[in-house]
N, C-alpha and C positions, 0 to 999 in steps of 0.2 A: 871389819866388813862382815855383813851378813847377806847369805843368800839365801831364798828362800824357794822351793817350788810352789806355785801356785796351780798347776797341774792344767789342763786345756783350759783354755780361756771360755771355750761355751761349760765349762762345768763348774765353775768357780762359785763355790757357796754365796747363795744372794745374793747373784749377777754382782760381785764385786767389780770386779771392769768398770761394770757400766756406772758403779755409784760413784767412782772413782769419775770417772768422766763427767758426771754431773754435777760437780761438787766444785765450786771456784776458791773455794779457800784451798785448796790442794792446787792450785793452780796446773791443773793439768795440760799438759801437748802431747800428744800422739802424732806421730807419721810412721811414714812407711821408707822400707829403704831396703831396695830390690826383694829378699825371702824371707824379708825382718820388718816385724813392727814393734815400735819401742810408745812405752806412754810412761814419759818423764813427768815428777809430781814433788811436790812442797820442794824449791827451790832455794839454798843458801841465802841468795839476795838475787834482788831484779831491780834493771835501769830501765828506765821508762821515758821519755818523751813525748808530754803530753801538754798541749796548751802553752805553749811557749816556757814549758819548766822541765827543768830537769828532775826526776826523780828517782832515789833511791831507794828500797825497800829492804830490809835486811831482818834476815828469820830471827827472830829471839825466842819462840817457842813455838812446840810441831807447826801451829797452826795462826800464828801472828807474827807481823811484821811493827818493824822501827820503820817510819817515815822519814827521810831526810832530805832537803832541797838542796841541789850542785850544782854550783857556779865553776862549772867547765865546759871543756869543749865534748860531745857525747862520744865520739868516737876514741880520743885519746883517753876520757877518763875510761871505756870500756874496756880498750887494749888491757889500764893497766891493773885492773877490777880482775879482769881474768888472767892475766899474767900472776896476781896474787893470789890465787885462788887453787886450791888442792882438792886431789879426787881422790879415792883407793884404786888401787893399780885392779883393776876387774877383772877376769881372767876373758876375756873376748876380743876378739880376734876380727868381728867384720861392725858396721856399723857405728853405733853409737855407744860411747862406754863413759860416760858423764865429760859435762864441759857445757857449753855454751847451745841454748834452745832461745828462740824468740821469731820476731818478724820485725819485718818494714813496711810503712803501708807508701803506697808509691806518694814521691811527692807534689803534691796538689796545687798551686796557690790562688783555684779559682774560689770566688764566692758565690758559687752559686748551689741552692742545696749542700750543705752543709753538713758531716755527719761527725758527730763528736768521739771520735777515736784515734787514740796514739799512733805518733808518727811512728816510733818506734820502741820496739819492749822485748829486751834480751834478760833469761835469769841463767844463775849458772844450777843446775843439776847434778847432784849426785847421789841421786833415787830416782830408781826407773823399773819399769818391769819391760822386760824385752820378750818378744816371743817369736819363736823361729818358725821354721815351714812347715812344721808339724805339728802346729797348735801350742808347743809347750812353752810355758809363762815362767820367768823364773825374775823374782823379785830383788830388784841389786840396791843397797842400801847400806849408807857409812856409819847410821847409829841404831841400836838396837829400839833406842827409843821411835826413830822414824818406822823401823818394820810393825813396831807395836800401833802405831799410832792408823797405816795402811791396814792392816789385817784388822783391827776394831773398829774400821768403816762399816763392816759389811754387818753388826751387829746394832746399829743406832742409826741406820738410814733408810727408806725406801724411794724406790724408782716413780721419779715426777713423770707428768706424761708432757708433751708436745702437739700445738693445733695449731691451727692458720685460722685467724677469722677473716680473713677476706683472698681472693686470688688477687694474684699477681698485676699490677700494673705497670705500663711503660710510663715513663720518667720524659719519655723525647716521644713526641707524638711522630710518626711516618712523617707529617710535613716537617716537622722540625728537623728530622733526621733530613731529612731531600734538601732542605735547606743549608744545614752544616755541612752536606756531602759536595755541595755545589761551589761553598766558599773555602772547602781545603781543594775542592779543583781547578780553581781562580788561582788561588798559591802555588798548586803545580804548575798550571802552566806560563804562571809568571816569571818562574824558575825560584821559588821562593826556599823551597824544598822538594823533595824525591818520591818521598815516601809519609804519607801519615796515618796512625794508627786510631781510628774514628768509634769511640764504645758511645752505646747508649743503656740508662740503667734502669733496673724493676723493682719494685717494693709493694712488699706484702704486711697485711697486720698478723701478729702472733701471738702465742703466748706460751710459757712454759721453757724447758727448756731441750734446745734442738741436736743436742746428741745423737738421739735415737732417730730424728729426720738425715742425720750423716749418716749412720751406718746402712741405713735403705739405700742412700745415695750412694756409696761404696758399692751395693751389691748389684746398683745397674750399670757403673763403669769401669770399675776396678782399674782405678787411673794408678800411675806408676810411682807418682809423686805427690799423695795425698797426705794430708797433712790438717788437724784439729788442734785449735786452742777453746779453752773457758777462762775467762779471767770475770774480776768484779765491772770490767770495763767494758763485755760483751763475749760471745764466739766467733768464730772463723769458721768457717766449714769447707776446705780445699778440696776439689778432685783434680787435681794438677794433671796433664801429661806432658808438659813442659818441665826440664832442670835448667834450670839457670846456671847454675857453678858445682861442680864436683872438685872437693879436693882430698888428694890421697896421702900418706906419710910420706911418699917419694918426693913431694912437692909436685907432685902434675897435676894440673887443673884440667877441668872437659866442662864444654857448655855444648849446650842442644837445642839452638833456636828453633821456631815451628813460626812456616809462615807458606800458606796452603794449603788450601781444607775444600773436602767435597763430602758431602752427606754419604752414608751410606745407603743402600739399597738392598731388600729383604731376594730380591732373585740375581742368587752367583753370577751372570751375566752380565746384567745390570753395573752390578758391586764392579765386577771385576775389567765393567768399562770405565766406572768413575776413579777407578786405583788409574788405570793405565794413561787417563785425562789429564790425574793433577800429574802423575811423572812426567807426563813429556808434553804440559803446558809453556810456551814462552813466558807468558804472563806470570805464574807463580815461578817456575822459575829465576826469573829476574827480580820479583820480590827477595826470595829468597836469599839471593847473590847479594842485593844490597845490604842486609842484613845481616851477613856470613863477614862482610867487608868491615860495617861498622865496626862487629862482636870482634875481631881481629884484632882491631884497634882499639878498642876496650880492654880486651887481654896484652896488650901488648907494653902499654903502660910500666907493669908489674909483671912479666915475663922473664926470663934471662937469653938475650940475643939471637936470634937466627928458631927459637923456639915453637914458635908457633906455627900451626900446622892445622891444615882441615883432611883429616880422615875420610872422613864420610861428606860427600855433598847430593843433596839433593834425592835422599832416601823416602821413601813412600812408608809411612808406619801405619797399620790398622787399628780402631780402637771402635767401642762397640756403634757410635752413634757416627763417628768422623772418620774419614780416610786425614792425614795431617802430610806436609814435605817438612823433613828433618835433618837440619846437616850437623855435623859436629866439627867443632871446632879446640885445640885440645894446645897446651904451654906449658910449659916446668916455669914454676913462682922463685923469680929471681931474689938473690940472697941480700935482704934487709928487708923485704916485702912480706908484710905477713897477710895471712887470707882476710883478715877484716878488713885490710888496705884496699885488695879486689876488690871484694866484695859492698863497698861502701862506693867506691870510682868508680866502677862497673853497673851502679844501680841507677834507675833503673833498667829492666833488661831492654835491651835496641828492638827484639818482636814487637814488643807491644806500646812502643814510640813513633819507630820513623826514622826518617833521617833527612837532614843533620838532626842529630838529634837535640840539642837544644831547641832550635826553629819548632821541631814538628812537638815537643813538649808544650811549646807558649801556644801554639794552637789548638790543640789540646784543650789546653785553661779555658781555652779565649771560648770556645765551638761548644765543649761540651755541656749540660745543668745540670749535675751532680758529681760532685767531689769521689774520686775514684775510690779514696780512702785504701783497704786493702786490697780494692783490686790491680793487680798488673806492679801490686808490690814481692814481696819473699819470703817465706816460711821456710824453717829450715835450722841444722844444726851445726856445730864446729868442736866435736870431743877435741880433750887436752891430747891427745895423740898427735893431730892433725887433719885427722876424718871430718868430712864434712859436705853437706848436701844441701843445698837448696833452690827451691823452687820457681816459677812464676805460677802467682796468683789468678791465674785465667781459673774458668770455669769456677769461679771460688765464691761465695756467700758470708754477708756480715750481716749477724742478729746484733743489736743492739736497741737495749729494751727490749719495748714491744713491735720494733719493726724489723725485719727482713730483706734483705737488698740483694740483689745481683745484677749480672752486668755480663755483657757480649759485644764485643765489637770484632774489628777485621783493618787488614791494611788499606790504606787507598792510593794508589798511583795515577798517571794521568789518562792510561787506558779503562780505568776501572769504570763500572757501570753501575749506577746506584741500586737498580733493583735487588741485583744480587749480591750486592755487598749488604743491602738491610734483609736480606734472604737469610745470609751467611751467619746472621747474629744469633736468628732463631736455631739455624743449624746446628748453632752450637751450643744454645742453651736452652733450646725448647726441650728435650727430653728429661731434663733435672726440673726447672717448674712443672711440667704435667706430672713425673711422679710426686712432686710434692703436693700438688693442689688433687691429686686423686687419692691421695692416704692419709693425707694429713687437714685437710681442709674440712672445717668445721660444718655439721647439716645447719 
């Protein structure tokens, strides 16, 4: 094992981070995970799920992969990928300390708009640079050859730049949206379903690549659960404030649905009417209860008996653009169940579905015109410890190619009122396109 210091991360000879980030043959991931950020890089091997094929990728040197097609099942051949797979015991103690990085992109199976990106792409890692609450970067690495191969980036690369050649468009025109909002209100009050979770999406042209449009986007939310991939197949760009699943070496899981959002407001007043609105709304409340009820039952699957429990319900959390309602809901992972089991049963997360959730899924398909791909899917990781974090894809962004997508939506019940639910989309994604189209938008 080699550790290396890389000393503050803003001082790193020739913005190495950043080359690091830009660089897809390094297959880089970064996230965040509470006073730690970890950016996991050149990966062992990676299972991929792509186009109806299984793929395997497997490093044969620093910077090149073996191709393999697998005729299995994706989640038992992963179990047992990573079951066979060894790390150096790293001396860390919180976070991430190598094992298992990837995502899931929620799953889709409408045809409409189309985006050509992987259902699913797990590698395993055991090279990473972690960095604590103090800036300090310290590079963890199983071959000396890997450390050589990181630190000689910063001597044969330079920083690409990033632009938008066009702003942002909607995907779902206001009538189309009044339209779709009208026909999962037909279904509520049929009794068809409960709860439906109604997104509409935006696409931008681009070019270059958009690492350095995430880190502007970090410094106007500083979300809790952000999370970057680069691969040959596109970016991610997450500002999560949504966890989907925590789990700890004790074996206890915590999920933190979010289902309740009010804008904020610039005069303390104001602000601190709209906090005291969504807490003691019926309407989001009762959102949120069905929600808390589903995820209960999702955890409960793979729990061990009398387990499950909700801590918190119905907590108001502030975040710079959103007021959000947060409950938590918390199980000890009962013994033969391992966290991919969760985490595959459990997916995807009941926020940003509905309930029942199969029902409010096929509506979903049916309503929406464009393929969610990774939105309202998972990012996130599972060290060989046990440790592991991951997210929902809200607030989150896919470059692919030259285009750029994002995506906003909100629950709808049968009290719900359209205006404010197509209100609620911009509320919560208007402030991430306007920085992007006022920095990065081409004259």
């Amino acid at each position: 094992m080699f550790i290396t210091a890389l000393s503050s991360v803003t001082n790193i000879p020739q913005n190495l981070y950043k080359l690091l980030l830009e660089d897809k043959d390094f297959w880089p991931f970064w996230f965040k995970d509470a006073d730690y950020s970890c950016l996991a890089l050149l990966p062992s091997w990676l299972l991929i799920q792509h186009q109806n094929q299984l793929i395997l990728l497997t490093r044969e040197t620093n910077l090149s992969y073996k191709k393999e097609i697998v005729n299995s099942d994706f989640l038992d051949y992963l179990k047992q990928h990573f079951a066979n797979s060894t790390c150096p015991q790293y001396p860390i103690t919180k976070g991430f300390n190598g094992g298992l990085v990837g995502w899931l992109s929620y799953p889709s199976t409408s045809q409409h708009h189309e985006i050509n990106f992987p259902s699913f792409c797990f590698g395993f890692y055991d090279c990473f640079i972690q960095t604590d609450e103090h800036g300090i970067s310290l590079l963890y690495a199983s071959s000396e050859d890997l450390t050589n191969t990181i630190l000689y980036k910063k001597k044969s690369s330079h920083l690409s730049g990033f632009s938008l050649l066009s702003s942002f468009k909607q995907l779902m025109s206001e009538e189309e949206y009044q339209q779709a909002f009208t026909q999962v209100h037909n279904y509520l009050l049929s009794g068809d379903c409960y709860q439906v979770n109604l997104a509409q999406a935006f696409k931008a042209d681009c070019q270059g690549v958009a690492s350095c449009a995430f880190e502007r986007l970090l410094a106007l939310s500083n979300p809790p659960y952000a999370a970057y991939s680069h691969t040959p197949f596109g970016e991610i760009l997450s500002l999560s404030p949504e966890l989907f699943l925590q789990f700890c070496e004790d074996s206890s899981v915590l999920t933190r649905p979010i289902k309740g959002t009010r804008p904020r407001k610039q005069n303390p007043v104001e602000d601190q009417a709209q906090f005291d609105d969504l807490q003691n709304h019926p309407k989001d409340r009762a959102e949120n209860l069905m929600i808390v009820d589903l995820l209960r039952n999702d955890l409960a699957k793979h729990a061990e008996i009398g387990s499950v429990k909700v801590p918190k319900l119905f907590k108001v959390e502030s975040f710079p653009q959103v007021h959000h309602l947060i409950s938590d809901i918390s199980c000890q992972l009962k013994t033969g169940s391992h966290p991919l089991d969760l985490l595959f049963d459990a997916f995807p997360g009941g926020s940003i579905t509905g309930a029942p959730k199969k029902r409010a899924m096929e509506i979903i398909d049916e309503l929406e015109n464009c393929q969610r791909a990774i939105y309202c899917g998972s990012m996130g990781y599972l060290s060989v410890t046990g440790r592991g974090q991951w997210n929902i894809t809200i607030r989150t962004l896919l470059k692919v190619k030259d285009s750029l997508y994002a995506w906003a939506g909100g629950g709808i019940v049968a009290d719900s009122v359209c205006e404010s639910e197509y209100q609620e989309c911009f509320n919560k994604i208007g402030a991430i396109l306007q920085l992007l189209e006022d920095e990065f938008l081409a004259d």
